[in-house]
Biopython code that builds the backbone (N, CA, C, O; Angstrom):
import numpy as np
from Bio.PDB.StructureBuilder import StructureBuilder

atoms = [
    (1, "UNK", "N", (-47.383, 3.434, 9.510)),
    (1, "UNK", "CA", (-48.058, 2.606, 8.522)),
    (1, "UNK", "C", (-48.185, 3.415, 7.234)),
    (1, "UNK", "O", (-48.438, 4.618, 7.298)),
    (2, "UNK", "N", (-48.004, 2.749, 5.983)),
    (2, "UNK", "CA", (-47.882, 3.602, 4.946)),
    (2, "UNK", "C", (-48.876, 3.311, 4.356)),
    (2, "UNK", "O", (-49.323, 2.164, 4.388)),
    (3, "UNK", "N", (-49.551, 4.481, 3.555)),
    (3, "UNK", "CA", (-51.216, 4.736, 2.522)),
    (3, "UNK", "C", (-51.193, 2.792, 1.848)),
    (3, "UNK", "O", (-52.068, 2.038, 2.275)),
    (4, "UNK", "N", (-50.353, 2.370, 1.052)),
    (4, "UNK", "CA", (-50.985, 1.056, 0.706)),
    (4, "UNK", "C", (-50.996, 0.000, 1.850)),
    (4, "UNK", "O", (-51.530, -1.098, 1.697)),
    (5, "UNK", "N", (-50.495, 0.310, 2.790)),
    (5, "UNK", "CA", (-50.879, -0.731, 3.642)),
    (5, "UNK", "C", (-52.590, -0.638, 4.600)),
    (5, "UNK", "O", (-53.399, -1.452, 5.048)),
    (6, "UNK", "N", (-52.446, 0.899, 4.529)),
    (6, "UNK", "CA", (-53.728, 0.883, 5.179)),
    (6, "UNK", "C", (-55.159, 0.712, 3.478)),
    (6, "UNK", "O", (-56.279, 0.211, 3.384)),
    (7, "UNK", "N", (-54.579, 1.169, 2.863)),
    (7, "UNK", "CA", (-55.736, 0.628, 1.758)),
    (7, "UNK", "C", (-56.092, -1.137, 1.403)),
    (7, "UNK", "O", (-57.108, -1.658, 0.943)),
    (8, "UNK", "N", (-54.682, -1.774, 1.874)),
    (8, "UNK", "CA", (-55.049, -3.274, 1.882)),
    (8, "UNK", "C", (-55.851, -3.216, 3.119)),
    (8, "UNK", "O", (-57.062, -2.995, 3.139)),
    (9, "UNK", "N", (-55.223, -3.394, 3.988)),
    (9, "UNK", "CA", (-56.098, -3.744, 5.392)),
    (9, "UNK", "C", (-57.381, -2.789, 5.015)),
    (9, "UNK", "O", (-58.220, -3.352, 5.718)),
    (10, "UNK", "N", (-57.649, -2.385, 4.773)),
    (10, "UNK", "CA", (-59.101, -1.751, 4.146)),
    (10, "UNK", "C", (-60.005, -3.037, 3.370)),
    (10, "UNK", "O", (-60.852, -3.802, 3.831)),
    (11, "UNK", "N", (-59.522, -2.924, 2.230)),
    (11, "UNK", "CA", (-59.380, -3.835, 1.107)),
    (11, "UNK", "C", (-60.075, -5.365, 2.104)),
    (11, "UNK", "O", (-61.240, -5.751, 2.198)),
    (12, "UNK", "N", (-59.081, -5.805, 2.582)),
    (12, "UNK", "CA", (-59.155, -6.899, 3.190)),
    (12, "UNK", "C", (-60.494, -7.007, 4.388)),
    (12, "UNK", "O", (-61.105, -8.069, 4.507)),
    (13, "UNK", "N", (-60.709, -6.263, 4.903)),
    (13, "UNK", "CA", (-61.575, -5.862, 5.738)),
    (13, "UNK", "C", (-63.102, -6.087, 5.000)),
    (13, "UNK", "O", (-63.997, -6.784, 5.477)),
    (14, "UNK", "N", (-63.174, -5.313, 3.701)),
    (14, "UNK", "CA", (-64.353, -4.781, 3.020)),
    (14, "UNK", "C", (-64.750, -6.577, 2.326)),
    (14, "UNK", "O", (-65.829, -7.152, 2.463)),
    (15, "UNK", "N", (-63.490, -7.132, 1.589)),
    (15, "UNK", "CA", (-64.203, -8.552, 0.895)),
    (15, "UNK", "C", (-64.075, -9.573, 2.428)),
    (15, "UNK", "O", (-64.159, -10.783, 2.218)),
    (16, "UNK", "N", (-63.932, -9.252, 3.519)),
    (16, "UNK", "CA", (-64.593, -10.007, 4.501)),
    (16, "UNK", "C", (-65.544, -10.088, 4.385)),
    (16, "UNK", "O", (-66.074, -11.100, 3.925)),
    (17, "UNK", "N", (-66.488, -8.515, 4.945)),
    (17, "UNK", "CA", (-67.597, -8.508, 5.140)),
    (17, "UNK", "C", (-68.430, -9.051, 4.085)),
    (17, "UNK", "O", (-69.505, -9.601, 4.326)),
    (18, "UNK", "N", (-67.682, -8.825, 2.256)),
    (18, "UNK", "CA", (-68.593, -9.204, 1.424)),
    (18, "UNK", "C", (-68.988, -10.832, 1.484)),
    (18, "UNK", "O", (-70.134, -11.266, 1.362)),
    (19, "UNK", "N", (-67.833, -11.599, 1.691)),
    (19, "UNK", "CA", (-67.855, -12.868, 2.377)),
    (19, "UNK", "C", (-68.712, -13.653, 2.953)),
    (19, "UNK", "O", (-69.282, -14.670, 2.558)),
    (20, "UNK", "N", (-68.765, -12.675, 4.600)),
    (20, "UNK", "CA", (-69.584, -12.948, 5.584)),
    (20, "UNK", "C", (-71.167, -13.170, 5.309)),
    (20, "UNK", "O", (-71.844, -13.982, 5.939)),
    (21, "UNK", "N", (-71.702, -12.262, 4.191)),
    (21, "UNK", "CA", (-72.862, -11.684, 4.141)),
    (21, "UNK", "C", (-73.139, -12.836, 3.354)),
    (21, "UNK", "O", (-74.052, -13.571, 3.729)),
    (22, "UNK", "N", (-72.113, -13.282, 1.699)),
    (22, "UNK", "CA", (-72.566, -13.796, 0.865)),
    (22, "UNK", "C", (-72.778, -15.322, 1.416)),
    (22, "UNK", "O", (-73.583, -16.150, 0.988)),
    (23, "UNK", "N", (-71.780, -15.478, 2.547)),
    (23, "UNK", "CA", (-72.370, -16.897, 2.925)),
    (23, "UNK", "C", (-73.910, -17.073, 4.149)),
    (23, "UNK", "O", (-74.518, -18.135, 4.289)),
    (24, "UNK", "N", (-74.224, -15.892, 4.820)),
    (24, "UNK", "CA", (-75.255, -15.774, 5.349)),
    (24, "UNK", "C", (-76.608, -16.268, 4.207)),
    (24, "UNK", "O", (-77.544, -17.020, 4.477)),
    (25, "UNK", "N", (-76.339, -15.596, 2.950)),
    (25, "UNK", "CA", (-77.258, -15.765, 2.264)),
    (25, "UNK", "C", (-77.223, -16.996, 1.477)),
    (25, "UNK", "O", (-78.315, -17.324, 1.014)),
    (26, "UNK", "N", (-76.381, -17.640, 1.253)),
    (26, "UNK", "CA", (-76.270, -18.818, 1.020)),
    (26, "UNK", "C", (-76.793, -20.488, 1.974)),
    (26, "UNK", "O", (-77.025, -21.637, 1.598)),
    (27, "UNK", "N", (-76.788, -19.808, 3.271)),
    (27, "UNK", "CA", (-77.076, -20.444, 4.416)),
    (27, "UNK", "C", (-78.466, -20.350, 4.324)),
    (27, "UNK", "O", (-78.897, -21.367, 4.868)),
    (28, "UNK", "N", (-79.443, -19.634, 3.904)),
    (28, "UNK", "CA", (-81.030, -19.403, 4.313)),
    (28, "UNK", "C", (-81.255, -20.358, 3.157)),
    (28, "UNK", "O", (-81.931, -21.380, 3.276)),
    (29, "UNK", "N", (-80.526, -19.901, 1.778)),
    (29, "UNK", "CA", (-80.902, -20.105, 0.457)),
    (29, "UNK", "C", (-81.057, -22.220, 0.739)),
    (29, "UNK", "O", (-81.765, -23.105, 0.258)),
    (30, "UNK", "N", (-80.058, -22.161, 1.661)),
    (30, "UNK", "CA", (-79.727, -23.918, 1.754)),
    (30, "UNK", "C", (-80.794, -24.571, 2.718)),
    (30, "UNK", "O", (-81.260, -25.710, 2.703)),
    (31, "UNK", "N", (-80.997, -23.697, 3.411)),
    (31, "UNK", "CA", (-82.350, -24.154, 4.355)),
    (31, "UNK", "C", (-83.346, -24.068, 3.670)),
    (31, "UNK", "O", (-83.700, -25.235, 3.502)),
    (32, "UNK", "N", (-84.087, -23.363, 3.118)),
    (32, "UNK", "CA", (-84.886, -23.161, 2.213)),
    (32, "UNK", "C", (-85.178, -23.958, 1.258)),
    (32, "UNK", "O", (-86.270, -23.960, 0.690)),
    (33, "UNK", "N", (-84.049, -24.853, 0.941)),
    (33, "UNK", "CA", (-84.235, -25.632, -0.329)),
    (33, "UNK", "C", (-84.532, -27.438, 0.316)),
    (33, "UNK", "O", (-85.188, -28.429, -0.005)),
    (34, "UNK", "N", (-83.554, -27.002, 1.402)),
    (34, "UNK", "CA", (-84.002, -28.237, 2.302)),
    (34, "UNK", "C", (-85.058, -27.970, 3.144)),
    (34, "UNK", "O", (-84.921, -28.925, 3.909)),
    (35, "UNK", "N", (-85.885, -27.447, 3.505)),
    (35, "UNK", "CA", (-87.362, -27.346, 4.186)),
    (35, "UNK", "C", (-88.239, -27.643, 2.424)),
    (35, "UNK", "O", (-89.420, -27.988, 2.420)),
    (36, "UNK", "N", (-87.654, -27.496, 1.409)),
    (36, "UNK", "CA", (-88.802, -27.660, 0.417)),
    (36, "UNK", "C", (-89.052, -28.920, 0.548)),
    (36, "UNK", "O", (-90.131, -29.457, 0.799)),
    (37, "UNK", "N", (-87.415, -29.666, 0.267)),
    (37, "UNK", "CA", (-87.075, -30.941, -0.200)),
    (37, "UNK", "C", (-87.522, -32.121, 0.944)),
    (37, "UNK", "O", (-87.538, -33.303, 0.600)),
    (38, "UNK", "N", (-87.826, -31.782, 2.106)),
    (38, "UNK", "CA", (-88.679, -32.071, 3.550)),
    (38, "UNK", "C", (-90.066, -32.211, 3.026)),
    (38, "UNK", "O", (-90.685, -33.274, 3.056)),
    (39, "UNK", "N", (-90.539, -31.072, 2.534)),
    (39, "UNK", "CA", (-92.118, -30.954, 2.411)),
    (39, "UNK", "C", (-92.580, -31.382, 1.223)),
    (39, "UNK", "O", (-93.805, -31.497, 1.167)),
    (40, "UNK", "N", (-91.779, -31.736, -0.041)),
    (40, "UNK", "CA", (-92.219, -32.842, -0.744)),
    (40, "UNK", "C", (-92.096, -34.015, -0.437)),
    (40, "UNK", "O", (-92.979, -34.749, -0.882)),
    (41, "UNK", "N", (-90.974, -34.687, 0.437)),
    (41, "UNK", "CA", (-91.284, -35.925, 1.306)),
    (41, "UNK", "C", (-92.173, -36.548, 1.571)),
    (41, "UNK", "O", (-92.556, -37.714, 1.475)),
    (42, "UNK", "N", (-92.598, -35.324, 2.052)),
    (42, "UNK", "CA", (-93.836, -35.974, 3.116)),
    (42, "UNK", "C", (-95.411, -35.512, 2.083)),
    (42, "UNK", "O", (-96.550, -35.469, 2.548)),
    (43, "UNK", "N", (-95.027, -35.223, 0.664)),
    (43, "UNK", "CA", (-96.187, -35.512, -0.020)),
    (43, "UNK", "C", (-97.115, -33.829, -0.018)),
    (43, "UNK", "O", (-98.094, -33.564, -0.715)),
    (44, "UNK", "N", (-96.479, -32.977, 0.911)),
    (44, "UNK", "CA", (-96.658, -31.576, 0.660)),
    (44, "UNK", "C", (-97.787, -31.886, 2.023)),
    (44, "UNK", "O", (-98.843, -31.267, 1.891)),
    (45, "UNK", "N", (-97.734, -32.378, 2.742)),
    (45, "UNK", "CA", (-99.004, -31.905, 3.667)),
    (45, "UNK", "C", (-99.107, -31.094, 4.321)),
    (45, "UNK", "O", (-100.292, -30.869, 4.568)),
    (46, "UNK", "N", (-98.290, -30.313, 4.899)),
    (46, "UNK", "CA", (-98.446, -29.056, 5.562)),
    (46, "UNK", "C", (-98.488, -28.142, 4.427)),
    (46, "UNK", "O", (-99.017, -27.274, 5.120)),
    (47, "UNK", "N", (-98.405, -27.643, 3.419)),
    (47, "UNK", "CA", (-99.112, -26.963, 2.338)),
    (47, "UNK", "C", (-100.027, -27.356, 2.310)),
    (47, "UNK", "O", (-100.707, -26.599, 3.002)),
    (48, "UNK", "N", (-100.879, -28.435, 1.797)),
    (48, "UNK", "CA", (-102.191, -28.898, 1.169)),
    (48, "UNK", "C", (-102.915, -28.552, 2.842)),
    (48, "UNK", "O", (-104.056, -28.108, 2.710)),
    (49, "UNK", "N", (-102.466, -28.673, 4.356)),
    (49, "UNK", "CA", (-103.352, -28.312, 5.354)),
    (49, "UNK", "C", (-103.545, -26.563, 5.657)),
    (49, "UNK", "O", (-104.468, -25.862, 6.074)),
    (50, "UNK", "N", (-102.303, -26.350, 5.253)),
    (50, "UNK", "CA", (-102.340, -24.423, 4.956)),
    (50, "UNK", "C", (-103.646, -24.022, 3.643)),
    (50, "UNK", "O", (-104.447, -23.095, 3.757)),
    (51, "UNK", "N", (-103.592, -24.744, 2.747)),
    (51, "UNK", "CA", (-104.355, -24.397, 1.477)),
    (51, "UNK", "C", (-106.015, -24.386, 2.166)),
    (51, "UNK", "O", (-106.741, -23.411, 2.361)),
    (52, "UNK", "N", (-106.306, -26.006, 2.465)),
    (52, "UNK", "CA", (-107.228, -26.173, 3.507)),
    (52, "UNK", "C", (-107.895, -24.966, 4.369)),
    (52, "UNK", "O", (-108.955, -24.406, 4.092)),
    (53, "UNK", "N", (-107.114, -24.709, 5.385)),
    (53, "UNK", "CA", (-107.174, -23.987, 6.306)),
    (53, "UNK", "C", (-107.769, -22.602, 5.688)),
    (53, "UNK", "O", (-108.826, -22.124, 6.100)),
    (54, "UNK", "N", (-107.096, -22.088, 4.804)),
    (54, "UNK", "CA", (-107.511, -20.841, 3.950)),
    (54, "UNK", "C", (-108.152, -20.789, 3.374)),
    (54, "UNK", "O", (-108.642, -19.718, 3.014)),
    (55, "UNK", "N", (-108.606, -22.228, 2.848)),
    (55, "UNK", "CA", (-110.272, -22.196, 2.193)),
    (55, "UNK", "C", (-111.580, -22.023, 2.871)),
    (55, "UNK", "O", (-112.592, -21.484, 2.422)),
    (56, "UNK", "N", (-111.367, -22.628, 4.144)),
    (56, "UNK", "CA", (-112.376, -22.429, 5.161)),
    (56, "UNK", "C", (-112.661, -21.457, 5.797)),
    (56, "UNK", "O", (-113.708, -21.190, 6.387)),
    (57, "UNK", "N", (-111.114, -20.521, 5.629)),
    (57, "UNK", "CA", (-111.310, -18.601, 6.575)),
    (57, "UNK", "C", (-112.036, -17.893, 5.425)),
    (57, "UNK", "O", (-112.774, -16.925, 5.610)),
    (58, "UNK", "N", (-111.752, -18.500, 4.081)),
    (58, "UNK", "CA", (-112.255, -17.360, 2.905)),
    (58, "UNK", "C", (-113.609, -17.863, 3.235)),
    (58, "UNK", "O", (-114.352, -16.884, 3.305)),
    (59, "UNK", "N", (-114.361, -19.140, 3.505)),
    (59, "UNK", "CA", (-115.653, -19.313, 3.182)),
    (59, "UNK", "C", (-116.533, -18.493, 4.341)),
    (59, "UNK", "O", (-117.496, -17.739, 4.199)),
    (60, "UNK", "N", (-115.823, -18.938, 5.558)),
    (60, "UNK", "CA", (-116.068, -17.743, 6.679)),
    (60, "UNK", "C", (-116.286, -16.500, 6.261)),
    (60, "UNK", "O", (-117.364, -15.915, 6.367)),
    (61, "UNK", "N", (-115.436, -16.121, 5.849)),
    (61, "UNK", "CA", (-115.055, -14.376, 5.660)),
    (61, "UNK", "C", (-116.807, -14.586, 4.499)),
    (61, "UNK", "O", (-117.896, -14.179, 4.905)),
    (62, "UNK", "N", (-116.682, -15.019, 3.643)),
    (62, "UNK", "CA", (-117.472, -15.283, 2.427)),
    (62, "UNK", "C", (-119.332, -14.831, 3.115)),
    (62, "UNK", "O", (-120.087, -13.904, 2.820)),
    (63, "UNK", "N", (-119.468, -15.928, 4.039)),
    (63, "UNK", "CA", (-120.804, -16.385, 4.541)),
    (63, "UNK", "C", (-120.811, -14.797, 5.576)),
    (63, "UNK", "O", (-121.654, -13.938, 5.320)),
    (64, "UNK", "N", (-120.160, -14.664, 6.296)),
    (64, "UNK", "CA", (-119.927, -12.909, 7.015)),
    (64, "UNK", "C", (-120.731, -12.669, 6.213)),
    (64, "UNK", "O", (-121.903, -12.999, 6.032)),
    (65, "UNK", "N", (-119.560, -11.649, 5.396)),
    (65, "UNK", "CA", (-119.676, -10.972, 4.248)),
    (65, "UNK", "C", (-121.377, -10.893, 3.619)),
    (65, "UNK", "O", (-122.035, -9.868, 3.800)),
    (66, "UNK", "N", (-121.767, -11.696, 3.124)),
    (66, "UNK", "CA", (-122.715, -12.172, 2.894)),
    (66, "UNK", "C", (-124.456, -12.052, 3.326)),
    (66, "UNK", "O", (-125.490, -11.873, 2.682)),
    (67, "UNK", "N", (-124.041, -12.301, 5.089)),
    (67, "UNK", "CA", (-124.726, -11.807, 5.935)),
    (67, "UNK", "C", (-124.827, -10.289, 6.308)),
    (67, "UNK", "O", (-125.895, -9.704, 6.487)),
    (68, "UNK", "N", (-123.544, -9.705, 6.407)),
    (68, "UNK", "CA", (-123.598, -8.637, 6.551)),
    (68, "UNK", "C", (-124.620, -7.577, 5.212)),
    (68, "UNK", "O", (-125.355, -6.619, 5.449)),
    (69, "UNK", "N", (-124.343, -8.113, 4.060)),
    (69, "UNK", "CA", (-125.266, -7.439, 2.948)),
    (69, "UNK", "C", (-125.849, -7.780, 2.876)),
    (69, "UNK", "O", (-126.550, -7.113, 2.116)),
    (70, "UNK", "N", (-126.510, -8.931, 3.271)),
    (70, "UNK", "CA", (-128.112, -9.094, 3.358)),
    (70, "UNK", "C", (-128.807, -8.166, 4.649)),
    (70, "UNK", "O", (-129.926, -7.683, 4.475)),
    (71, "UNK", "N", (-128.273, -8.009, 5.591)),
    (71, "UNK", "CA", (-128.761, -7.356, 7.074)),
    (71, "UNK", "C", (-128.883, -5.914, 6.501)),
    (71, "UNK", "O", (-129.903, -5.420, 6.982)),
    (72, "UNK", "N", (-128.311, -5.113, 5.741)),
    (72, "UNK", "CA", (-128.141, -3.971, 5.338)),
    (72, "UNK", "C", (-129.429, -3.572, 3.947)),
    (72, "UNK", "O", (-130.022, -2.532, 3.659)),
    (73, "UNK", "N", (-129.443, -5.011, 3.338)),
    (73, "UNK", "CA", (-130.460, -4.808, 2.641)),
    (73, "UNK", "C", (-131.517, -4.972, 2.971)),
    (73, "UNK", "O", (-132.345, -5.145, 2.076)),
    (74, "UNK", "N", (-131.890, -4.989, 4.131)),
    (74, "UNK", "CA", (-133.608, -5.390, 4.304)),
    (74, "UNK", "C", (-134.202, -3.534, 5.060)),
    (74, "UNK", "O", (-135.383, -3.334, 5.345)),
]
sb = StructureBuilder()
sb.init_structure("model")
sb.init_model(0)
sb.init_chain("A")
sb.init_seg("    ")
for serial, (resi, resn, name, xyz) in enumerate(atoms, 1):
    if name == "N":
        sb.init_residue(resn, " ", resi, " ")
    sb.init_atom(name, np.array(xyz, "f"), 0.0, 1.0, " ", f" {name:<3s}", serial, name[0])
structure = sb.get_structure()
């Protein structure tokens, strides 16, 4: 086998992989856009129940919190 043949088959090898990868990332990028395009559908409710949900752990955490520096201050 002679030096340019093994530098193609190199060559050829290397923009595979670049290939492979760039369509991996193209594949998430497409899911991603379709799980958005899903969740405005439906008016965003599983966001607005995530938002929810995290308002009620902060008020938790909040009222703790809260308690805990009052118990410390007396």
């Amino acid at each position: 086998m002679k030096m340019g043949d093994a530098l193609l088959i190199l060559a050829c090898a290397l923009l595979a992989v670049v290939t492979v990868k760039s369509c991996q990332k193209h594949d998430d990028k497409a899911k991603a856009l379709n799980e958005c395009v899903e969740e405005v559908s439906n008016k965003c409710s599983q966001s607005i129940q995530y938002a929810i949900a995290l308002e009620n752990e902060n008020a938790r955490l909040n009222k703790a919190l809260k308690e805990c520096r009052d118990s410390k201050g007396r």
